[in-house]
N, C-alpha and C positions, 0 to 999 in steps of 0.2 A: 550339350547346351540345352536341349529338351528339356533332359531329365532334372537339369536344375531351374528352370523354368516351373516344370511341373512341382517339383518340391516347393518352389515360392509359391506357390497358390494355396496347394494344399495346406503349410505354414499361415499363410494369413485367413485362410478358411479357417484353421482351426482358433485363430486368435478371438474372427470374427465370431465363432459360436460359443466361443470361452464368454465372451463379454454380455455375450443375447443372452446366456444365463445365471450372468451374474445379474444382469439389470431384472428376470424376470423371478430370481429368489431374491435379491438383498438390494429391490430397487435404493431404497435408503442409504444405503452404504456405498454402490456403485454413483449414487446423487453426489454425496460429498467424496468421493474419490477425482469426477470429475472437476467439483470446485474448486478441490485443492490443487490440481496440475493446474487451470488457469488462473488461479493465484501466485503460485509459482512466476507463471510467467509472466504476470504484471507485476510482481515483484522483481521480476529479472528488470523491467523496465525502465520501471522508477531506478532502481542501482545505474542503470546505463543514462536515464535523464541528469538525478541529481549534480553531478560532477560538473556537464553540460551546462546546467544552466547557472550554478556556483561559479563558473570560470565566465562567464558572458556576466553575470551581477557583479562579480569582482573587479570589473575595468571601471565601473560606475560609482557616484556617489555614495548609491546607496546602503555602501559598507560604512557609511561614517555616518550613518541616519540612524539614530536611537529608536527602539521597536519597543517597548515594554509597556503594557497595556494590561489590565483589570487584574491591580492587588489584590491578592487573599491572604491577607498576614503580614508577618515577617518569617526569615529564614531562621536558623538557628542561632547566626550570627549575627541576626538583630536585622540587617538589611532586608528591604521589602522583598513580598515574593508577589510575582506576576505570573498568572498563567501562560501567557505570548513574553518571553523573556529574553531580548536578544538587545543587549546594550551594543552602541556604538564601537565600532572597531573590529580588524580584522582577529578570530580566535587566536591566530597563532601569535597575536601579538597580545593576545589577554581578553580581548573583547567578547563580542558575542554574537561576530558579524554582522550586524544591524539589520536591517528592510531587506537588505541581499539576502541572509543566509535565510529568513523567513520565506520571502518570495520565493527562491530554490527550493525549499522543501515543500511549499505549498503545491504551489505548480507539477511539478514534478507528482506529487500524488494525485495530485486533480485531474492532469492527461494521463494519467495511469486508468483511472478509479472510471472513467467516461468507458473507456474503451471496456472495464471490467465489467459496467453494467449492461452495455449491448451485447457481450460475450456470453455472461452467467444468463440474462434471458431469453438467450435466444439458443444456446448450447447446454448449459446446464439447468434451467428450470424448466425449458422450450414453454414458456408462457404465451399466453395468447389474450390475456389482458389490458387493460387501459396502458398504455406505456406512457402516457403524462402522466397517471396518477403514482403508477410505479417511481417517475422520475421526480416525482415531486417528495414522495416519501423517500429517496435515495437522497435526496439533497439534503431533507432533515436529518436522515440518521447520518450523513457526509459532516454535518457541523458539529452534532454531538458529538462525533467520535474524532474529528478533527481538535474540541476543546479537548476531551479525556486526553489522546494524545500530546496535546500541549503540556497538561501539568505533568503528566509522566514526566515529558522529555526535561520538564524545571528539575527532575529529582539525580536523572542519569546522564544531562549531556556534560557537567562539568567533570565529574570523575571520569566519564568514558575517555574524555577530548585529552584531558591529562596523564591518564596513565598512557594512552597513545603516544602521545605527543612530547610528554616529559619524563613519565618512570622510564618507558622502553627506550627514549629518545630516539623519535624515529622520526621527529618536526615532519614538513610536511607530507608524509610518505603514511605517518601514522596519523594526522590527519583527513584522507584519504580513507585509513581504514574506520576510524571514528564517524566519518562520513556514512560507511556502508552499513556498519552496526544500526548505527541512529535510525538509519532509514528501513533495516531489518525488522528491528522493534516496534517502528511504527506500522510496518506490512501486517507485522504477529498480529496489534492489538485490532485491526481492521478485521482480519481474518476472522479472526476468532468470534466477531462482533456482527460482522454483515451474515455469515450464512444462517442462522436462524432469523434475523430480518427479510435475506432473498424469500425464504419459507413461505415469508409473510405476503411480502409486495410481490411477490413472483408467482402469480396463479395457471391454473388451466381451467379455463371458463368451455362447460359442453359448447358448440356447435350447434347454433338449430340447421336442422333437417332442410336441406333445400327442398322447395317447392318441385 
């Protein structure tokens, strides 16, 4: 019982100085290895929200409340295109869940995206900067990349929802899975987008010297 005791220690001593040196040759790369696991796990989150709050919006109106807001065009098929595109109605019946399905994927990223900014600066950038000014520029780069992700999602929620839903025939089950994609994809283009912004807003300001 010792001896495996003392092998557990030894084992995480050794993990511990595995990591002291990878932070002290390839700080850069040990930086973003640590963003990516907490990314990771606020993407685990948002997939365990989403559903949650789709099933709580779905008792309410606001599935039958029209959401489609700031045309840029037309689609291919002649029909306008909106960046925020969620026509009235449940998907599985055709529609495009309306104020509900928006609301759930908003939200859901929003209490993700909160908890991600107090984690990555306090865990992975360990800033010691203004944190309103940080939150303030998080907020900004939170819209831009909330719109980018909206016109994305105008290009790939109908095919994803359909081949789910109607090639596989899997109705609501494959719905579900078109649920998790959607909200995968929207993780990706965030990821990909915030860690050179963290770079940015997420400083280490020197310390002056106490007296």
């Amino acid at each position: 019982m010792k001896r495996d005791s003392m092998e557990k220690i030894h084992s995480s001593s050794g993990i511990a100085n595995f990591w002291n040196n990878m932070k002290e040759k390839y700080p850069n790369s040990a930086q973003f290895f640590v963003f990516f696991m907490l990314s990771n796990g606020v993407t685990v989150l948002q997939l365990v929200l989403m559903p949650v709050f789709r099933n709580i919006f779905a008792q309410t109106a606001l599935v039958s409340t029209n959401f489609q807001i700031w045309q840029m065009g037309t689609n291919i098929d002649g029909n306008p295109y909106y960046i925020f595109d969620f026509p009235a109605g449940p998907i599985s019946e055709g529609g495009g869940g309306g104020l509900a399905f928006f609301l759930a994927v908003q939200i859901s990223i929003a209490v993700a995206q909160i908890i991600n900014f107090f984690a990555q600066r306090s865990i992975t950038f360990k800033s010691n900067s203004s944190i309103w000014k940080a939150a303030f520029w998080y907020f900004f780069a939170y819209i831009i990349i909330t719109i980018v992700a909206a016109i994305a999602l105008g290009f790939y929620q109908t095919p994803v929802y359909n081949f789910f839903m109607d090639t596989l025939d899997w109705g609501s089950f494959g719905e579900t899975v078109a649920d998790v994609i959607t909200m995968i994809i929207n993780s990706a283009i965030s990821f990909w987008v915030f860690f050179p912004i963290f770079k940015i807003i997420f400083k280490q300001v020197p310390e002056e010297p106490k007296k």
